[in-house]
N, C-alpha and C positions, 0 to 999 in steps of 0.2 A: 474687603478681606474679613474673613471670619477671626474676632479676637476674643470672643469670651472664654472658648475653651477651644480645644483640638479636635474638631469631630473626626472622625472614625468612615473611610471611604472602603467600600469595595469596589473596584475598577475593573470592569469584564470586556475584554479588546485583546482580539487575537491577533491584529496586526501589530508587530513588535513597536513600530518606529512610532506611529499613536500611539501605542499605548507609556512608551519611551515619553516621548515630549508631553503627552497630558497629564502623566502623574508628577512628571519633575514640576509641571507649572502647578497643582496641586497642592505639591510638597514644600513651593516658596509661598505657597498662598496661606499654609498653616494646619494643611490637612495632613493626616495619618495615613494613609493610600494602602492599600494591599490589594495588588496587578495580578492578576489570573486569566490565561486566557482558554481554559474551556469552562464552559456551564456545569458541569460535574464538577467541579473545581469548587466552584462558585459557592456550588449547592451545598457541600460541605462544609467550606469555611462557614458559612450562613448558621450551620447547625453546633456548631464549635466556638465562634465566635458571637460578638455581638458588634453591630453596624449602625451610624445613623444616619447612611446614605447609600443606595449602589447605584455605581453610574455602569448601565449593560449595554450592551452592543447584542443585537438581534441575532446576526448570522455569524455561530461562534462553535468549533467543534465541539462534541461532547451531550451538551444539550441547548438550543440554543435559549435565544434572552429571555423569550416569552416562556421557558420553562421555567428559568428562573424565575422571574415576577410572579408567574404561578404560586410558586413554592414560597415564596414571601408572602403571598395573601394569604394562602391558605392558612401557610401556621400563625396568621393574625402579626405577622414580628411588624415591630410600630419603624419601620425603616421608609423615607423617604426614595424613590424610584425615579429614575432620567433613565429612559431609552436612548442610546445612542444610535445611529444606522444611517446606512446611504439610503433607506427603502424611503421614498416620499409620498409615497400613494396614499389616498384616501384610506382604503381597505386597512391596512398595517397600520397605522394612525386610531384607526378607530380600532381595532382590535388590543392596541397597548394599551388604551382609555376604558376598553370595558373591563381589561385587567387590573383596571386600579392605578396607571401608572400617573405619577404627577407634573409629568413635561415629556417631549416629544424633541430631539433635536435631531437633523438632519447635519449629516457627515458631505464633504469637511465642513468643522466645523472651530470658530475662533475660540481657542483656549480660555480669553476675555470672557468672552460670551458665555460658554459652556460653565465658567469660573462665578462670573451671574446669577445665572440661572440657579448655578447651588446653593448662592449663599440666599439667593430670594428663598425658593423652599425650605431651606432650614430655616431661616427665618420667619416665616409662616408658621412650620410646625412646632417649632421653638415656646411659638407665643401663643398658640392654637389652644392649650388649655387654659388660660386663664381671660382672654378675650370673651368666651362663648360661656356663660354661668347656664346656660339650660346643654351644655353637649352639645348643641347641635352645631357641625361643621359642614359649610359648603367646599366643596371640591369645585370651582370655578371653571377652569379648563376642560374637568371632565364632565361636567351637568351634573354634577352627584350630589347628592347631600346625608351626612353620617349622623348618627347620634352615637357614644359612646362606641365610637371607633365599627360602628354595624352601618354600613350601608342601607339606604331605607329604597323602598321600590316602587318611585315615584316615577312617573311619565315626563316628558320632558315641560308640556305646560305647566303642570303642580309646580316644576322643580322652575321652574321661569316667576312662577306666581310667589313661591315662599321668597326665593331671590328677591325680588321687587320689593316682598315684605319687612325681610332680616335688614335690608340692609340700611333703612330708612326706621330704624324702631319707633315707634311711637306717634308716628306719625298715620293719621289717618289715610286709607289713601280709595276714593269710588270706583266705581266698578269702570267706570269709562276708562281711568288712567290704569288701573289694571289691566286691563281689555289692550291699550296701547302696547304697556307693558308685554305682552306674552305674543300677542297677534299684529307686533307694526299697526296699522295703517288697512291688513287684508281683509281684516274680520267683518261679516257682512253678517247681524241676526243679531237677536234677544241680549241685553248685557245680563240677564241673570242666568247664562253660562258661566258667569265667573262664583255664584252660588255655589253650582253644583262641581264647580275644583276645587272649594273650598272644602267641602263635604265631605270631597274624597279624599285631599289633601289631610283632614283631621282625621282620618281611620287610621293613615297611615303614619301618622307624628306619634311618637310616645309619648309625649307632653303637648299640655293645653295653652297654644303661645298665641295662636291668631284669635283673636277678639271682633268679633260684630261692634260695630257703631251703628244704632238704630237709624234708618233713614239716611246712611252716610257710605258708608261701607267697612270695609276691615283694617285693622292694624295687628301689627306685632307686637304682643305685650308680654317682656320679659316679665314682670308683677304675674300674671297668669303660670307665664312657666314655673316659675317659682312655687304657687301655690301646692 
């Protein structure tokens, strides 16, 4: 249960009786709820209010979820995102992920659960600025990785390689265990393919974090970023 303070829920679910039962478990959980269920609704309260979470349901009169989500990214507002929806297909999964969204859950689904899942992301985003001294956040679930809340427009290998990197700081790590790192087991050719991600991987950092080890290979050197 969420106790440091009362976060702030937008709840978008046009089926009454869901939307009925998940914001009462919600609302003994410690959340502040506010239940709407078209996406115009949504999109308003969004602009009037401030939120630091919406839990949206996809197919919802008015506009649906992914409007919404839209319209959260775009205006940059720093709110944490849970797609709700019966759609389990690949396609609508990835399409909520390239929207930026920060969990996926498929309907029905356990209030427990769904109750989880919240308090894990707030809890991430919670503590998300003071973990990371160079900005830089990965979005895990989605392959992404941010610097001061921008999106950076990394490939999925970069984004596999800086992973491997951040999350082991300071630790040296060779091109082999890299090469494992990003490509399993499939990888067939030169290890100084992981050079030239590294290469490109530094255009695309706004800060100076990965470090050469002569003869050894790369690490992650917050001391760098800092500089």
């Amino acid at each position: 249960m969420i106790k440091e303070r009362r976060y702030k829920v937008l709840f978008l679910e046009d089926e009454p009786t869901i939307r009925e039962v998940l914001t009462e478990y919600m609302s003994i959980s410690g959340y502040h709820v506010t239940g709407v269920e078209r996406g115009d609704v949504a999109m308003e309260l969004l602009q009037e209010q401030s939120f630091d979470i919406a839990v949206l349901d996809i197919c919802v009169p008015g506009a649906d979820g992914f409007e919404v989500l839209r319209s959260i990214r775009t205006g940059k507002k720093d709110i944490a995102v849970i797609m709700l929806t019966a759609l389990e297909d690949e396609q609508t999964q990835v399409k909520a992920f390239n929207l930026y969204a920060d969990d996926y859950v498929i309907k029905p689904v356990s209030p427990i659960i769904l109750l989880k899942r919240m308090e894990t992301i707030l809890r991430r985003t919670a503590s998300s600025g003071g973990e990371q001294t160079t900005g830089l956040v990965l979005r895990e679930e989605a392959y992404c990785a941010y610097y001061q809340g921008e999106k950076l427009p990394l490939t999925l290998s970069e984004y596999l390689l800086l992973q491997t990197l951040m999350q082991q700081p300071g630790r040296v790590f060779t091109r082999e265990q890299l090469i494992l790192s990003i490509f399993n087991e499939d990888y067939i050719g030169n290890d100084r393919i992981i050079d030239a991600h590294v290469k490109n991987l530094r255009k695309k950092l706004p800060i100076s974090c990965i470090k050469t080890v002569i003869g050894v290979g790369y690490q992650f050197s917050k001391d760098a970023a800092r500089a």
